[in-house]
C-alpha positions as CSV (number, residue, x, y, z in Angstrom):
1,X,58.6,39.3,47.7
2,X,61.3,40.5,45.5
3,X,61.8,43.8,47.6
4,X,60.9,42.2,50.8
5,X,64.6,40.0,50.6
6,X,66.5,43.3,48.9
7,X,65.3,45.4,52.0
8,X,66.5,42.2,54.7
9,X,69.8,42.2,52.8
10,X,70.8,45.7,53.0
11,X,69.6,45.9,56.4
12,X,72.2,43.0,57.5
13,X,75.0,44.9,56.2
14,X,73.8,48.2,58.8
15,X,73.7,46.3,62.1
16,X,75.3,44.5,63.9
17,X,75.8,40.8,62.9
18,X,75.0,40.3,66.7
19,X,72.1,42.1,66.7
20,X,70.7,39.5,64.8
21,X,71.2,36.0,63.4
22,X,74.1,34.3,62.6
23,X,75.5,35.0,58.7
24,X,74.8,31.1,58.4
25,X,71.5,31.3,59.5
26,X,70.5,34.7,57.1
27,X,72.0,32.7,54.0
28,X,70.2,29.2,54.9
29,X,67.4,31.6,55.1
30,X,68.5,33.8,52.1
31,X,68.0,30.4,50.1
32,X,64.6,29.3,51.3
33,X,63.6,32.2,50.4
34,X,64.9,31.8,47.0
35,X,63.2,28.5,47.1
36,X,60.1,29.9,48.0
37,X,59.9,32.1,45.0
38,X,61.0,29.5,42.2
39,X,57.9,27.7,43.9
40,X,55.4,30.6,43.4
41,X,56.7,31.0,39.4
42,X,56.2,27.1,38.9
43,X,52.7,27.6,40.6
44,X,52.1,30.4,38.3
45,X,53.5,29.1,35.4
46,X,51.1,26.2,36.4
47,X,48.4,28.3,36.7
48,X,48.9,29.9,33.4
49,X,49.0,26.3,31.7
50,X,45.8,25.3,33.5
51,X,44.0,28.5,32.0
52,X,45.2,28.4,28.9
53,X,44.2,24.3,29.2
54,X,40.1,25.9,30.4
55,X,40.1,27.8,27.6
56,X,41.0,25.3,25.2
57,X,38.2,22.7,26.9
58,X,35.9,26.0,26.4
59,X,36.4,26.2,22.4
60,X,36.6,22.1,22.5
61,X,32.9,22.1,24.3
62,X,31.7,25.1,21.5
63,X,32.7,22.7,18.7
64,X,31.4,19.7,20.0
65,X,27.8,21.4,20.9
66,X,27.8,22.9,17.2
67,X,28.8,19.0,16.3
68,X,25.7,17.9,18.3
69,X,23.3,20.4,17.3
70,X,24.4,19.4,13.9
71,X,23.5,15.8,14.7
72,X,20.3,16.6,16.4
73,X,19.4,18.4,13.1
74,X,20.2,15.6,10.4
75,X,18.4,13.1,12.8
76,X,15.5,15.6,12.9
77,X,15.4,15.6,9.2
78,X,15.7,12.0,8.9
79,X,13.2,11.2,11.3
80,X,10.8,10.1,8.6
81,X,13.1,8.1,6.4
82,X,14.4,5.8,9.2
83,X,11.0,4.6,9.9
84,X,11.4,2.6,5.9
85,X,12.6,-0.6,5.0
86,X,13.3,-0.6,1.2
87,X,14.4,-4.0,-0.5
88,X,14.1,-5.4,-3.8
89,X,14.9,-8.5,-6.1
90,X,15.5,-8.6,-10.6
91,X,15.4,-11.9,-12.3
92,X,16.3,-12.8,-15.5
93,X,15.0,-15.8,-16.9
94,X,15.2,-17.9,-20.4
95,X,12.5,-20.4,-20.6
96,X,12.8,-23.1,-23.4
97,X,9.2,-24.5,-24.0
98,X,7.7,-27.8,-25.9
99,X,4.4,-28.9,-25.8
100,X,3.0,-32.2,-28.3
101,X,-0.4,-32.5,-28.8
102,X,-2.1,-35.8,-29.9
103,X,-5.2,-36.0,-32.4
104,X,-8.4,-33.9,-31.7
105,X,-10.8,-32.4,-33.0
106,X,-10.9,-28.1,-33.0
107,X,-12.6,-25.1,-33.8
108,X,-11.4,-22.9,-36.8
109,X,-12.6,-19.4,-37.0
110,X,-14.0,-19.4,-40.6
111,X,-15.1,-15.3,-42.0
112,X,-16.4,-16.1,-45.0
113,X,-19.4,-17.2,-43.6
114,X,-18.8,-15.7,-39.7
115,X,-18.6,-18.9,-38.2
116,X,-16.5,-21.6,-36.0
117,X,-16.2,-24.6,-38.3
118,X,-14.6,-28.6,-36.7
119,X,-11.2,-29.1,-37.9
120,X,-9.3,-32.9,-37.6
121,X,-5.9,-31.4,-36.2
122,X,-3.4,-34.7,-35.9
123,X,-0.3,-34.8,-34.3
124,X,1.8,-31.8,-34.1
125,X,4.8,-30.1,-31.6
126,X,4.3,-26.1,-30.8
127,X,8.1,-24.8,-29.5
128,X,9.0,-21.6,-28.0
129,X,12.9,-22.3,-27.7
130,X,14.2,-19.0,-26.4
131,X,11.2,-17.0,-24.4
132,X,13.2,-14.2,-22.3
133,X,12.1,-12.6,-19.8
134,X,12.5,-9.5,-16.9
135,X,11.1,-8.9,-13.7
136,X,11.5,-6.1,-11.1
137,X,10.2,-6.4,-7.5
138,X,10.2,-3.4,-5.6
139,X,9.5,-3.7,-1.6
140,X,9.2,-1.4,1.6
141,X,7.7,-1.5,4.8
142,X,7.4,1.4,7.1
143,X,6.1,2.0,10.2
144,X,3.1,4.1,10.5
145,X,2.3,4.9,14.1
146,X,3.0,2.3,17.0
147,X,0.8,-0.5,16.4
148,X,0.1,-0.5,12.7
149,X,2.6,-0.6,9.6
150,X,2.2,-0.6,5.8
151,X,3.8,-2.9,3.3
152,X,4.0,-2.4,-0.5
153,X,5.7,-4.3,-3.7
154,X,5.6,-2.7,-7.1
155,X,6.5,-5.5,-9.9
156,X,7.6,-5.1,-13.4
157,X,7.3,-8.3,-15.4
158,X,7.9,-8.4,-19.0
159,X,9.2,-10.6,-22.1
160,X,12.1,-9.1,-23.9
161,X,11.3,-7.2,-27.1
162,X,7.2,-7.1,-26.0
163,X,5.1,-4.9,-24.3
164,X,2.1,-7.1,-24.4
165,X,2.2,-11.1,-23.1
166,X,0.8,-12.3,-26.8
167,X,3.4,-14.4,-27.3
168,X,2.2,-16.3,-24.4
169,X,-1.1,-17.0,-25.8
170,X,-0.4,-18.5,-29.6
171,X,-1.6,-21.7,-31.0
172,X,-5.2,-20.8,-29.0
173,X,-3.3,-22.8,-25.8
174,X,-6.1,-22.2,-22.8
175,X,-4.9,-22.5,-19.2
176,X,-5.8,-20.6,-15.8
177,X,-2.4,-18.1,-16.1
178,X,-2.8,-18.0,-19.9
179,X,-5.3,-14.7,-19.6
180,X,-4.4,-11.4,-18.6
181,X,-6.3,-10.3,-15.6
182,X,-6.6,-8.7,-12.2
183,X,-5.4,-12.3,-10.3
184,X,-2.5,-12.5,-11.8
185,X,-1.6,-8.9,-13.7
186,X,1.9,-8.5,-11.9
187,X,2.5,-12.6,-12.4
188,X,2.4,-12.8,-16.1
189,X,4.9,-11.0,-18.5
190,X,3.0,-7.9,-19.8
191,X,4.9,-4.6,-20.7
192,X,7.2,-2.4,-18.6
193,X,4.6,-0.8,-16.5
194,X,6.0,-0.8,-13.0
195,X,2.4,-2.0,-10.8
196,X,1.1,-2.1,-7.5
197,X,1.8,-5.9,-6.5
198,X,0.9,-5.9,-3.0
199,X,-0.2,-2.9,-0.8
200,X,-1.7,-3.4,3.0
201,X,-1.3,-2.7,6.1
202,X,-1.4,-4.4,9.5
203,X,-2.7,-3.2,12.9
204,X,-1.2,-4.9,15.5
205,X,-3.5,-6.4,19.1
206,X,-5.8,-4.2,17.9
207,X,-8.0,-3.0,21.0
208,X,-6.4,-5.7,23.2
209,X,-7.0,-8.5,21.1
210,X,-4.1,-11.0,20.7
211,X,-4.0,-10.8,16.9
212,X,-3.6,-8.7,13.9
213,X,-5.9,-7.1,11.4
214,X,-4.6,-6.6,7.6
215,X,-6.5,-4.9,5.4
216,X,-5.2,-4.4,1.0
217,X,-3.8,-6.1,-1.8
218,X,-2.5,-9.0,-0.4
219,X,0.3,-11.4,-0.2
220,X,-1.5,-14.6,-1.1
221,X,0.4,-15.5,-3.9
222,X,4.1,-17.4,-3.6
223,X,3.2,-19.3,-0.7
224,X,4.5,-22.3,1.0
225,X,6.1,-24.5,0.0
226,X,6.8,-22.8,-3.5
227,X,9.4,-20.6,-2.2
228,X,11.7,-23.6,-1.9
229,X,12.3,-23.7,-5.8
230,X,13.1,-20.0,-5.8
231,X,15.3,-19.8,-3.1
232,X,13.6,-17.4,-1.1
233,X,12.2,-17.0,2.4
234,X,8.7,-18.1,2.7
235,X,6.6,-14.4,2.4
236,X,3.6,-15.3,1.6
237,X,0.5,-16.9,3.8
238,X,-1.9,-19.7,1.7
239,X,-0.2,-23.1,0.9
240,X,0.3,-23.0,-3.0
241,X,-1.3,-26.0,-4.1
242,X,-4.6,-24.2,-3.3
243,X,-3.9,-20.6,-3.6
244,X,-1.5,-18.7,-6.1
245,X,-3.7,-15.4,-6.4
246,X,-2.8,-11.8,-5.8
247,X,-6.0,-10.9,-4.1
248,X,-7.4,-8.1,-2.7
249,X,-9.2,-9.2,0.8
250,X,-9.5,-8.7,4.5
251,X,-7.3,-11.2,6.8
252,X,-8.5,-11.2,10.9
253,X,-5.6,-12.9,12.3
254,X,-5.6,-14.7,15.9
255,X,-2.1,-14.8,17.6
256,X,-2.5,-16.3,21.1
257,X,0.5,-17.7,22.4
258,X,0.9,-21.5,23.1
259,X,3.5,-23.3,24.1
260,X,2.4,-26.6,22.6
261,X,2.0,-25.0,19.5
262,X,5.2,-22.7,18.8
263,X,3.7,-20.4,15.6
264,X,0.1,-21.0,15.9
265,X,-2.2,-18.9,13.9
266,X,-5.6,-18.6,12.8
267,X,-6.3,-16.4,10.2
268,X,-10.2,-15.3,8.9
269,X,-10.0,-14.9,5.3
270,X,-12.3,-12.3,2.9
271,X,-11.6,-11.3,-0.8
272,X,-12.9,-10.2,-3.8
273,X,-12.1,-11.8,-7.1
274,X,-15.0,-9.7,-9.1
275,X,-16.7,-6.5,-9.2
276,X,-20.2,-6.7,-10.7
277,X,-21.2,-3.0,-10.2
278,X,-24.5,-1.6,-10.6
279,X,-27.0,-3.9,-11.3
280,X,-30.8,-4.7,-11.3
281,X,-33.2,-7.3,-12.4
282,X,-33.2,-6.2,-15.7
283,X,-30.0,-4.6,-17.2
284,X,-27.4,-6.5,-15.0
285,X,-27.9,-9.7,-12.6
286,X,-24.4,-10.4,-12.2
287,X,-23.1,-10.7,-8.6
288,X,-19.5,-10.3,-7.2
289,X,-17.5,-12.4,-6.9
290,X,-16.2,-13.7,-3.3
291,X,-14.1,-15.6,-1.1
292,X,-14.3,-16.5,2.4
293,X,-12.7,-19.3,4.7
294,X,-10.2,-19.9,7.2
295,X,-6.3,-20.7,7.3
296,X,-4.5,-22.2,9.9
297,X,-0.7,-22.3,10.5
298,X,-1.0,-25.2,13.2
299,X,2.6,-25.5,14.1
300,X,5.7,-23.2,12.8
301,X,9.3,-23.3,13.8
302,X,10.9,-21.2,10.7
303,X,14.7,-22.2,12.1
304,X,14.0,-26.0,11.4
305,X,12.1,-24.9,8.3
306,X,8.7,-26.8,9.8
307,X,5.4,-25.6,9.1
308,X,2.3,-27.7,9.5
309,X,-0.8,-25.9,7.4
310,X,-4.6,-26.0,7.0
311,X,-6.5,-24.4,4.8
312,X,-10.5,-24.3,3.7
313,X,-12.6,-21.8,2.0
314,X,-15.5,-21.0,-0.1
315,X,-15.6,-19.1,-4.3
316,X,-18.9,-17.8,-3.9
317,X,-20.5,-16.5,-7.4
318,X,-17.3,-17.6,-9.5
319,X,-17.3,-15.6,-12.7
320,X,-16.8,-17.4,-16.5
321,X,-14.7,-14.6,-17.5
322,X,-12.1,-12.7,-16.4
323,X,-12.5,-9.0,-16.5
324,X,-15.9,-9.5,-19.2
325,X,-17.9,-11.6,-17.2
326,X,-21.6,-12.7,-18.8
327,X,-22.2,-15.1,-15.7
328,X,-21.9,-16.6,-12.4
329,X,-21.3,-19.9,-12.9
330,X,-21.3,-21.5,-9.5
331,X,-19.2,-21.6,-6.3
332,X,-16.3,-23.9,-5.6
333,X,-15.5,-25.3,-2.1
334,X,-11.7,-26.3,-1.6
335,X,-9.3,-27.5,1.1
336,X,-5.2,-28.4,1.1
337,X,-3.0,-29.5,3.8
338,X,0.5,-29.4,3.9
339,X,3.8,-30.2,5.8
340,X,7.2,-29.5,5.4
341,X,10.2,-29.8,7.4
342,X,14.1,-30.2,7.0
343,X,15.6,-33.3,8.4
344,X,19.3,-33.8,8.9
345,X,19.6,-30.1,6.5
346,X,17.1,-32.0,3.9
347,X,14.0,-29.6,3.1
348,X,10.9,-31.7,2.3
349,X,7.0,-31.7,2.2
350,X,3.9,-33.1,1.5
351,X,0.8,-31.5,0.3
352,X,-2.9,-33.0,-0.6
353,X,-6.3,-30.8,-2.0
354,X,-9.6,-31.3,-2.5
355,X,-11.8,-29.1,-4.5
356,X,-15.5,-29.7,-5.2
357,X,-18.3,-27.8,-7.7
358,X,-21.6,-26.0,-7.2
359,X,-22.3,-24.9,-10.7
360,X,-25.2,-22.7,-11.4
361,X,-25.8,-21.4,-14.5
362,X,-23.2,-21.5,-18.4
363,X,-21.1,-18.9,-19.8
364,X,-23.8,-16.3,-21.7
365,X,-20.5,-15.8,-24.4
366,X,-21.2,-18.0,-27.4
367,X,-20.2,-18.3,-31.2
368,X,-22.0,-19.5,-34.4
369,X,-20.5,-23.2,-35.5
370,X,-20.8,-24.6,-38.7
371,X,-20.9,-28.1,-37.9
372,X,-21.2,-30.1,-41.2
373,X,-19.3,-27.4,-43.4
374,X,-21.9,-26.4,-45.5
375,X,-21.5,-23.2,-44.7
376,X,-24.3,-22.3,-42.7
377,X,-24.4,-22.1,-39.5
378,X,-26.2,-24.7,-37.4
379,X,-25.9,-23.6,-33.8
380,X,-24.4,-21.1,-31.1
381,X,-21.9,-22.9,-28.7
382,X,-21.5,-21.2,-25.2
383,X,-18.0,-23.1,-23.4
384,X,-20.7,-24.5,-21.0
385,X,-20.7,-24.1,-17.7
386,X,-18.5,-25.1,-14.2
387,X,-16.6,-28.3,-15.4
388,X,-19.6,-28.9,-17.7
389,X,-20.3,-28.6,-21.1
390,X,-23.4,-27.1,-22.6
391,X,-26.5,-30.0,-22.8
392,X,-24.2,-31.5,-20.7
393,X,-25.7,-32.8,-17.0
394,X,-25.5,-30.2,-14.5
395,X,-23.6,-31.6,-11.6
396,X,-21.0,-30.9,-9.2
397,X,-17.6,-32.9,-9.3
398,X,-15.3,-33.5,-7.0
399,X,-12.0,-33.3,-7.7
400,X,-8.2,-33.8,-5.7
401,X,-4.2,-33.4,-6.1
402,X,-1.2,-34.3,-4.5
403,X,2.0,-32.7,-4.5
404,X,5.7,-33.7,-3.3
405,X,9.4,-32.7,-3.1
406,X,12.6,-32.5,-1.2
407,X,15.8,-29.8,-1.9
408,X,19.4,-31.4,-1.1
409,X,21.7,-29.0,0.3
410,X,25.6,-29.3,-1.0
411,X,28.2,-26.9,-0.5
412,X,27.1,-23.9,-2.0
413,X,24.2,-26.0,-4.5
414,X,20.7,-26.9,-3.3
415,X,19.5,-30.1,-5.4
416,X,15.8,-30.1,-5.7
417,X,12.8,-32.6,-6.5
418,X,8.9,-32.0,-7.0
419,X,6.3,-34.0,-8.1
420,X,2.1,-33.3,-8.0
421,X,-0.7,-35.0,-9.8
422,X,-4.4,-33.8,-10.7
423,X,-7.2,-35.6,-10.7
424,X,-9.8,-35.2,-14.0
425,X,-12.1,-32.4,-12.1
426,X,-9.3,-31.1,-10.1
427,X,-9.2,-27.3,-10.1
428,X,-7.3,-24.6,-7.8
429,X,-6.9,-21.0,-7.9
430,X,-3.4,-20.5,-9.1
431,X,-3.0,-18.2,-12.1
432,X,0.1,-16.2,-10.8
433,X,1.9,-19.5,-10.8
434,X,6.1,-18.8,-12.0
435,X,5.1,-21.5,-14.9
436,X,5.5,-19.3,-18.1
437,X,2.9,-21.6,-20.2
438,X,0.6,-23.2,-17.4
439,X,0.7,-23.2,-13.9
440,X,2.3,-27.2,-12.7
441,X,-0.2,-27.2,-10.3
442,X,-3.3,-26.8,-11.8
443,X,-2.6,-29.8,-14.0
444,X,-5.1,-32.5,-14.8
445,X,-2.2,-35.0,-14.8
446,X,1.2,-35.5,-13.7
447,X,4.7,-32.9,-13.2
448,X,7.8,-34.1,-12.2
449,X,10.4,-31.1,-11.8
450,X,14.2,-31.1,-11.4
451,X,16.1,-27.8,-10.5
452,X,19.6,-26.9,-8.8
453,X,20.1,-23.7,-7.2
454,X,23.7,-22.1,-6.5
455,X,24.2,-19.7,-4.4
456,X,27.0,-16.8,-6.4
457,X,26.9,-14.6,-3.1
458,X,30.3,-13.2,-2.1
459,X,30.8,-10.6,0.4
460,X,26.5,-9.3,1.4
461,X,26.5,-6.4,2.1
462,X,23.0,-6.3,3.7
463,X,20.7,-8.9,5.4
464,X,18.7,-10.2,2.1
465,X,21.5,-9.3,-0.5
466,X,22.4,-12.6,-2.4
467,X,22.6,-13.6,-6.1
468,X,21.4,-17.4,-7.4
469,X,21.7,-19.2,-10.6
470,X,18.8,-21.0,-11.0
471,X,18.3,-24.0,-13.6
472,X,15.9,-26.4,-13.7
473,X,13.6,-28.8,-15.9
474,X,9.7,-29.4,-16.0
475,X,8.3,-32.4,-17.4
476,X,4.4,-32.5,-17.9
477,X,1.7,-35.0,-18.9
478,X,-1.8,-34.3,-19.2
479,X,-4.1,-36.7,-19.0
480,X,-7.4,-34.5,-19.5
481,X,-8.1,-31.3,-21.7
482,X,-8.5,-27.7,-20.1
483,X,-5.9,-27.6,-17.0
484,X,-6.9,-25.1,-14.5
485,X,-10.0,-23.4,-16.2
486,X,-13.4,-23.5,-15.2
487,X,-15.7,-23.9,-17.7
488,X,-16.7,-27.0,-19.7
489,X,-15.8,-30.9,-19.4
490,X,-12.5,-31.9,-19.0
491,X,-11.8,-34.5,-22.1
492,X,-9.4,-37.5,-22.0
493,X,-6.6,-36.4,-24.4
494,X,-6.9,-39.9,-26.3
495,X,-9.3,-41.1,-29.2
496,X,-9.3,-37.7,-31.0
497,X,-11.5,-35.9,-28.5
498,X,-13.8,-32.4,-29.4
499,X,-12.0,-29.5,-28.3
500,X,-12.8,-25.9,-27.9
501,X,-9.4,-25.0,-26.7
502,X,-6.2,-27.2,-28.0
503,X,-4.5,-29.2,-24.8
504,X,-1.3,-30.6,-25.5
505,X,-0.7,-34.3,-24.1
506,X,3.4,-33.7,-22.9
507,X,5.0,-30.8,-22.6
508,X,8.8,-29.8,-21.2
509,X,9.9,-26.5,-19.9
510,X,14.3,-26.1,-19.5
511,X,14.5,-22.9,-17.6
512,X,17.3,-20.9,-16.3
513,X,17.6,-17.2,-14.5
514,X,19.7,-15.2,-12.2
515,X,18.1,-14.2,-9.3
516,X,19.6,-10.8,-7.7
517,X,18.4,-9.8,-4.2
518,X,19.2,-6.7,-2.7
């Protein structure tokens, strides 16, 4: 284009200006042509910004599919882990115990003459004042394919400077949680063992049917409403007055959906408390041991903290001893309601049981007793039988409870009040009960608790995280020997009653713990 307007310009200076256009018209033209160019270098220049901007977006699309590769590679690799929930909790508790115990009558192991010989014990006070204690609760869920997922909680649970819950067991004081065993292995302080608390897993409208099946260790201990006093979330399924009992069972849940009834659920219930083994006619004629019934959450709305729950079942072939069993002693049929609710931010409730005896045959474990002290010995003394004693009538008793609180919310505290009562022959299945020296509710008399809760969360930094103080006061009065266990008559702790296991007549508990959740 260059040489195109050098060529017209020499040519205007060898013709004739006539011969063409007028010297105005060649130089208006002269500079539209000069305008012309300057065009085509912007529009080149342009072009050369536009390639050099393609080739930029080229190298900017390279890294960002190398970024997304990348991406697509650490989610490929993480695939599995994002399919787990992991939680936990840590408590640290300091329990300050005193129990009295009125005149009676005891057993004394005597091995001079390998014999149990009656003792006149009068009044006395047994005191633990500073019992402290750890415990670890590891959780997770995960999903396992669409319509089934597996839970787990491992739980260490021990009292510091022990690895062994001894200490729990001096002055011979007998209840239900006082003995190590399977029921309650991750609910009373033992050593620093880290166990399997609860393990199962749930398969969800299983073949079209509107429910759930859950099969495993499961979580049938800390139910409702006893999650008030700690704090926590109800995660648990039996109401508490009946059931405290890591159990290992089968749970066929039915989930229909009614509109009436927001929350209904009927659950079919099957465990196993005992293992019998091999056996035959001769060597051993133990059975298992076995439960079966049916729970019903009737009505639940957990954002108004209402739940409205029945529950019945059947101990077939209870055991006399955990673990060493030498008999099956009989079967126990038992039933609790309960409500609870929160009006105008008050949580409250109302529980009632009723349990009632089958017995079969006694306890085959016996001991020599000298009765008169003379040194020989006169007789072999089994602990009798279900809520009889040996010689004693064989008959089934019927016996009941009732239990009762409210929590206060204010400010950051939560103010709470409990009471339950037992009747003489009353008996539940609660030996993972939080009561350090016998579970509250298995008593054979009266508990009034006081506790106050305050809540030391700052900034959570997950759903569940939170940290509570806890500190709180149990008073108890029994009125009859042998809370929560199974064999032998219960004994009215007045007039210097025959005991095989000391029972203490009052006895206070001061507790206090932090509670970490995270």
């Amino acid at each position: 284009m260059k040489r195109f307007v050098a060529v017209f310009v020499i040519l205007s200076f060898l013709f004739p200006i006539s011969s063409f256009a007028s010297e105005s018209e060649i130089l208006k033209r002269i500079d539209e042509l000069t305008k012309e160019l300057k065009k085509m270098d912007d529009v080149k220049k342009e072009l050369e910004s536009l390639k050099k901007q393609v080739e930029d977006l080229k190298k900017k699309d390279t890294v960002q599919e190398k970024k997304i590769k990348d991406v697509e590679k650490t989610a490929k690799k993480s695939e599995g882990l994002s399919r787990f929930e992991i939680w936990g909790e840590y408590r640290f508790k300091l329990d300050s115990v005193h129990a009295r115990f009125d005149d009676f009558t005891g057993f004394r192991w005597n091995p001079d003459i390998g014999a149990f010989q009656p003792r006149q014990y009068g009044k006395f006070t047994a005191h633990d004042d500073t019992l402290l204690t750890n415990r670890l609760r590891l959780k997770m869920r995960v999903k396992a394919t669409e319509d089934v997922d597996f839970t787990a909680r491992l739980a260490m649970y021990k009292i510091w400077g022990q690895e062994t819950s001894a200490p729990l067991d001096a002055n011979g004081f007998m209840s239900q949680n006082s003995i190590l065993f399977d029921g309650n292995s991750t609910y009373k302080p033992a050593d620093s063992a880290l166990r399997v608390d609860r393990a199962y897993f749930n398969w969800y409208d299983p073949g079209g049917f509107p429910g759930i099946i859950s099969i495993g260790r499961r979580p049938s201990a800390g139910g409702p409403p006893l999650h008030l006093r700690q704090g926590t979330e109800r995660d648990a399924t039996p109401a508490g007055l009946g059931v405290d009992y890591a159990m290992d069972g089968l749970v066929v849940i039915y989930n229909p959906d009614i509109e009436s009834l927001p929350g209904f659920k009927a659950r079919l219930c099957y465990g196993k408390g005992f293992e019998s083994g091999l056996r035959d006619d001769n060597i051993n004629t133990l059975k298992d041991a076995t439960f079966a019934g049916f729970n019903f959450d009737i009505y639940e709305d957990a954002g108004k903290g209402t739940l409205a729950q029945f529950q019945i079942f059947r101990a077939f072939n209870v055991n006399d001893l955990p673990e060493r069993a030498t008999a099956n002693i009989g079967d126990i049929d038992h039933a609790v309601a309960l409500f609870m609710t929160r009006t105008s931010g008050v949580d409250w409730f109302i529980s009632a049981g009723l349990s009632k005896t089958h017995p079969k045959d006694i306890s085959g474990w016996s001991a020599p007793v000298d009765m008169d002290g003379d040194g020989v010995v006169d007789l072999t003394m089994s602990p009798g039988g279900l809520l009889y004693d040996e010689g004693g009538e064989k008959k089934g008793h019927t016996g009941y409870a009732f239990y009762a609180g409210l929590r206060i919310p204010y400010g950051r505290s939560k103010f709470g009040l409990e009471y339950n009562y037992g009747s003489k022959y009353w008996i539940n299945f609660t030996p993972s009960a939080d009561d350090i020296y016998g579970g509250k509710l298995a008593t054979r008399g009266h508990v009034g608790e006081a506790y106050w809760i305050y809540d030391l969360t700052k900034k959570p930094v997950w759903k569940l995280s939170k940290v509570l103080f806890r500190l709180g006061y149990q008073h108890y009065v029994f009125n009859y020997s042998g809370s929560g266990l199974l064999l032998g008559e219960p004994k009215e702790l007045s007039g210097n009653p025959m005991l095989l296991f000391p029972s203490p007549r009052t006895m206070d508990n001061i507790y206090a713990s932090f509670d970490v959740h995270f």
